[in-house]
Biotite code that builds the C-alpha atoms (Angstrom):
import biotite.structure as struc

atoms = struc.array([
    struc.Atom([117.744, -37.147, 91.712], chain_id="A", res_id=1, res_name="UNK", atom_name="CA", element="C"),
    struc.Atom([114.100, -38.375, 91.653], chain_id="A", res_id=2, res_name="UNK", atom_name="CA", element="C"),
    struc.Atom([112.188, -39.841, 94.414], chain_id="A", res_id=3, res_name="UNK", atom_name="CA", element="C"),
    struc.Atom([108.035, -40.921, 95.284], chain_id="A", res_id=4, res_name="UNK", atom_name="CA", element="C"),
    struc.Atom([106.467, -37.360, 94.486], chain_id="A", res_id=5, res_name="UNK", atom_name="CA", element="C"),
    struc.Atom([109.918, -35.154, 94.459], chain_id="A", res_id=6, res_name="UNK", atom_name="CA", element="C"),
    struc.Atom([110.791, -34.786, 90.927], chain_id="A", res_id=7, res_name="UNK", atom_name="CA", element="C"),
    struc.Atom([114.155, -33.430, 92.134], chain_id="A", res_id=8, res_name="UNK", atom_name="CA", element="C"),
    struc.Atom([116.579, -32.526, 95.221], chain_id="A", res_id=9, res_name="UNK", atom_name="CA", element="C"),
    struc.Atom([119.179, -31.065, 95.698], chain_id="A", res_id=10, res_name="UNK", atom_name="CA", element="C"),
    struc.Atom([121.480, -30.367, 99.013], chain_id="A", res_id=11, res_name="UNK", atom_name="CA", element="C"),
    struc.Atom([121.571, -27.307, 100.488], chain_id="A", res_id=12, res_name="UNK", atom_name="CA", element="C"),
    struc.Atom([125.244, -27.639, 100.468], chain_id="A", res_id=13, res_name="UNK", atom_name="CA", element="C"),
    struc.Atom([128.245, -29.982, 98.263], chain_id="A", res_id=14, res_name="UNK", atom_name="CA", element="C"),
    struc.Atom([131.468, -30.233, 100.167], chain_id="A", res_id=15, res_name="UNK", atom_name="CA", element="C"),
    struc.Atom([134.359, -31.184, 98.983], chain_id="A", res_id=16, res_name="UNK", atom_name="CA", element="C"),
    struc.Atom([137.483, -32.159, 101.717], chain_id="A", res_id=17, res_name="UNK", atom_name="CA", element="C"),
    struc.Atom([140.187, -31.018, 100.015], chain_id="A", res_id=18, res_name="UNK", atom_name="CA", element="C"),
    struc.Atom([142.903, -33.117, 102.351], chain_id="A", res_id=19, res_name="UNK", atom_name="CA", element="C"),
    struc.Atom([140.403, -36.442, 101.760], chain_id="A", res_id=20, res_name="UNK", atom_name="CA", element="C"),
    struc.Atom([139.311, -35.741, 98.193], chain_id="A", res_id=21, res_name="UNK", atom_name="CA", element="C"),
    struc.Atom([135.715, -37.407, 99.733], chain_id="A", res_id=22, res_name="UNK", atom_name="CA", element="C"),
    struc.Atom([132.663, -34.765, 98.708], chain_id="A", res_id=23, res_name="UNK", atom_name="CA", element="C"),
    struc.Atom([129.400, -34.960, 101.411], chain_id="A", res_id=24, res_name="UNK", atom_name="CA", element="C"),
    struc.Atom([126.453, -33.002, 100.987], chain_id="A", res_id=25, res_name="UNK", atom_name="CA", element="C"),
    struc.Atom([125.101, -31.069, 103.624], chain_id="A", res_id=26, res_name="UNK", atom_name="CA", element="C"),
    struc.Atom([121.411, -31.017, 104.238], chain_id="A", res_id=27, res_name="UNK", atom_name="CA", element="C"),
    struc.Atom([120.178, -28.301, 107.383], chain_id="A", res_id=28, res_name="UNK", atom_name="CA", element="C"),
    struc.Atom([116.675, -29.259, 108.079], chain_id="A", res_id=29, res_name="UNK", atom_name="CA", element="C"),
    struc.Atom([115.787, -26.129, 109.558], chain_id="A", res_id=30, res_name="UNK", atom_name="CA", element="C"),
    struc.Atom([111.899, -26.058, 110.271], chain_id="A", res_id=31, res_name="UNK", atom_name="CA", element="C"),
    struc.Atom([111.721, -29.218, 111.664], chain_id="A", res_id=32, res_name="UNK", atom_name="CA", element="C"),
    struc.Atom([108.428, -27.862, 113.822], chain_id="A", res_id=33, res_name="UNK", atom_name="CA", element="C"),
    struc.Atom([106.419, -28.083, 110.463], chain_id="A", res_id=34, res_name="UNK", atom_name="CA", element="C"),
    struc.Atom([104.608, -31.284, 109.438], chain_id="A", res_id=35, res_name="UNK", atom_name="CA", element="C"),
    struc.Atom([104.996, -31.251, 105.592], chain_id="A", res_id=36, res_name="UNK", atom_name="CA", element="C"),
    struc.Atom([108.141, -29.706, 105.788], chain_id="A", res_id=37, res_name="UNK", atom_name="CA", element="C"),
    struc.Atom([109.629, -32.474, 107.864], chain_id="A", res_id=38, res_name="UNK", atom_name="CA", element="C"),
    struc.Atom([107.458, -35.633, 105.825], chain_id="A", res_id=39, res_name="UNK", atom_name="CA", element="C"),
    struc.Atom([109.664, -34.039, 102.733], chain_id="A", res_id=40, res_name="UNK", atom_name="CA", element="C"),
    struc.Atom([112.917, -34.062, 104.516], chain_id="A", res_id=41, res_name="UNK", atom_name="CA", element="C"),
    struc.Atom([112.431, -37.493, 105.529], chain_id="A", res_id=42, res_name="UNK", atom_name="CA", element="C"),
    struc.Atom([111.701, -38.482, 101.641], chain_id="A", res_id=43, res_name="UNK", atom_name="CA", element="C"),
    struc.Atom([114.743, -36.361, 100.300], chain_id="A", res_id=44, res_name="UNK", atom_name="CA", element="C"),
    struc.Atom([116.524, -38.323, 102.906], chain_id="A", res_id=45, res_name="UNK", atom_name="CA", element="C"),
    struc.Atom([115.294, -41.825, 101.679], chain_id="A", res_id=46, res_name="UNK", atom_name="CA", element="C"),
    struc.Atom([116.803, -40.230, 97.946], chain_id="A", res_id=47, res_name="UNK", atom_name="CA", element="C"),
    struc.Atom([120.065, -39.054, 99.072], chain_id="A", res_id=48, res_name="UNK", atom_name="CA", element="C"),
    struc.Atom([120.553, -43.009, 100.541], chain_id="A", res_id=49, res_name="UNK", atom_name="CA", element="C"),
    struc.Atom([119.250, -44.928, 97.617], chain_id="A", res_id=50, res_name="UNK", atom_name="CA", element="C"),
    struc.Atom([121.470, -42.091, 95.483], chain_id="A", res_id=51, res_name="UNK", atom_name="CA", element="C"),
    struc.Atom([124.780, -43.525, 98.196], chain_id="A", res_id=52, res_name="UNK", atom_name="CA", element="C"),
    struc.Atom([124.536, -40.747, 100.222], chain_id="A", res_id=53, res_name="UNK", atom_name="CA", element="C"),
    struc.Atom([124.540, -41.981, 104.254], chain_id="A", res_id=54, res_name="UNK", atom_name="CA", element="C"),
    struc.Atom([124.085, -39.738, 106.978], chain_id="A", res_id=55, res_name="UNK", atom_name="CA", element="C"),
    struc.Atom([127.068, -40.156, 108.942], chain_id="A", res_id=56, res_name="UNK", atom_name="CA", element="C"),
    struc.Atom([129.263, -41.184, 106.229], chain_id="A", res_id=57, res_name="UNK", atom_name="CA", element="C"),
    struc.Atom([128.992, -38.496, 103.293], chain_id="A", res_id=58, res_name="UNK", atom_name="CA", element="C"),
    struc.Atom([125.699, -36.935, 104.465], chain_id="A", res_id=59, res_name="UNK", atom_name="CA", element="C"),
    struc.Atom([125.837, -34.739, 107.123], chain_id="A", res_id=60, res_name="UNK", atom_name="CA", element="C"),
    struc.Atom([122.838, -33.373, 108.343], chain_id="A", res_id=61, res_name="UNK", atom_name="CA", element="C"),
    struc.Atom([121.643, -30.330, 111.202], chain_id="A", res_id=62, res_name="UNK", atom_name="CA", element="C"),
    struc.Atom([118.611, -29.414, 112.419], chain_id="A", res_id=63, res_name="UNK", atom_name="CA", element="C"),
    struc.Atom([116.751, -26.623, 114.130], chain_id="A", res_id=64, res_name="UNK", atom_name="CA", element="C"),
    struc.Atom([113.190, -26.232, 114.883], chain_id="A", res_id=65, res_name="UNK", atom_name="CA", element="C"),
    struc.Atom([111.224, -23.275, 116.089], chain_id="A", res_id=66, res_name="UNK", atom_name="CA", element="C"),
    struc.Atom([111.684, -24.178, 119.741], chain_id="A", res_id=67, res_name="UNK", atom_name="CA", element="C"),
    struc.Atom([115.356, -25.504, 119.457], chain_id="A", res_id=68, res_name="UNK", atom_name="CA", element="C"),
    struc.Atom([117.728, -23.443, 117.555], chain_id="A", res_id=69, res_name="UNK", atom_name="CA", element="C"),
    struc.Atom([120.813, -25.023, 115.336], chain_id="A", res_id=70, res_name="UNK", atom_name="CA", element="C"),
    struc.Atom([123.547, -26.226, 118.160], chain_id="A", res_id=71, res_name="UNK", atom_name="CA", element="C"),
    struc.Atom([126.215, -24.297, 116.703], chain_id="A", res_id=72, res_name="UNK", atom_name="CA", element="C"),
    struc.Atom([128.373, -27.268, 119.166], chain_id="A", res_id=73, res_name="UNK", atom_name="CA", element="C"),
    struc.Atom([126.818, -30.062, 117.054], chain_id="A", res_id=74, res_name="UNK", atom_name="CA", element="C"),
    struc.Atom([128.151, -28.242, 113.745], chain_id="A", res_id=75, res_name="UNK", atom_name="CA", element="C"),
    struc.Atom([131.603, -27.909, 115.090], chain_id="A", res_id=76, res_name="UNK", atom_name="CA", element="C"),
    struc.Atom([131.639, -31.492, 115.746], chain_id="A", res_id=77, res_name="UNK", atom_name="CA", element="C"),
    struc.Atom([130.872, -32.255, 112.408], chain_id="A", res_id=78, res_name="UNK", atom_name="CA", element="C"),
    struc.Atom([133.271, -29.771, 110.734], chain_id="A", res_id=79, res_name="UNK", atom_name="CA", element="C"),
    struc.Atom([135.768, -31.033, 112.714], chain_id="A", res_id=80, res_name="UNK", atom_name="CA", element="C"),
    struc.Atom([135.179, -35.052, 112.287], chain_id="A", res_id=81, res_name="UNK", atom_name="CA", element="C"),
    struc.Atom([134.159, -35.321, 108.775], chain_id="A", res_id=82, res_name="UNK", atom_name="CA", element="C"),
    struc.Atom([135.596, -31.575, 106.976], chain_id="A", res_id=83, res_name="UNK", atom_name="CA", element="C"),
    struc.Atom([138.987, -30.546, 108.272], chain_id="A", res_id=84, res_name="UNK", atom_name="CA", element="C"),
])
């Protein structure tokens, strides 16, 4: 997938429901207390959308940062809503 100055992206996970037959990709922004590493996130993002890919409908995305560590609660929820 191409998109501004990222010649390619790719999710850090594909998911397939195997009750739903729907796939979702899974992106874990995970250093989301670094500048350039959150300006790209929000570009792959912007791909993954123009691509069909919405957060909340077969994007699902977590985040950490330095000071806040992944909610391990938030990714239950969304095993649990979109996955099983």
């Amino acid at each position: 997938m191409k998109y501004e100055d990222i010649s390619y992206v790719y999710p850090d996970f594909e998911i397939l429901n195997v009750r739903t037959r729907q796939e979702f990709l899974w992106e874990h922004l995970g250093m989301l207390g670094d500048e350039g590493y959150s300006e790209t996130q929000l570009k792959k993002i912007s791909g993954y959308a123009r691509s069909g890919f919405t957060p909340g409908k077969n994007l699902l995305l977590s985040f950490e940062s330095k000071n806040r560590p992944l909610d391990t609660f938030y990714v239950d929820v969304l095993i649990d809503s979109f996955l099983v």
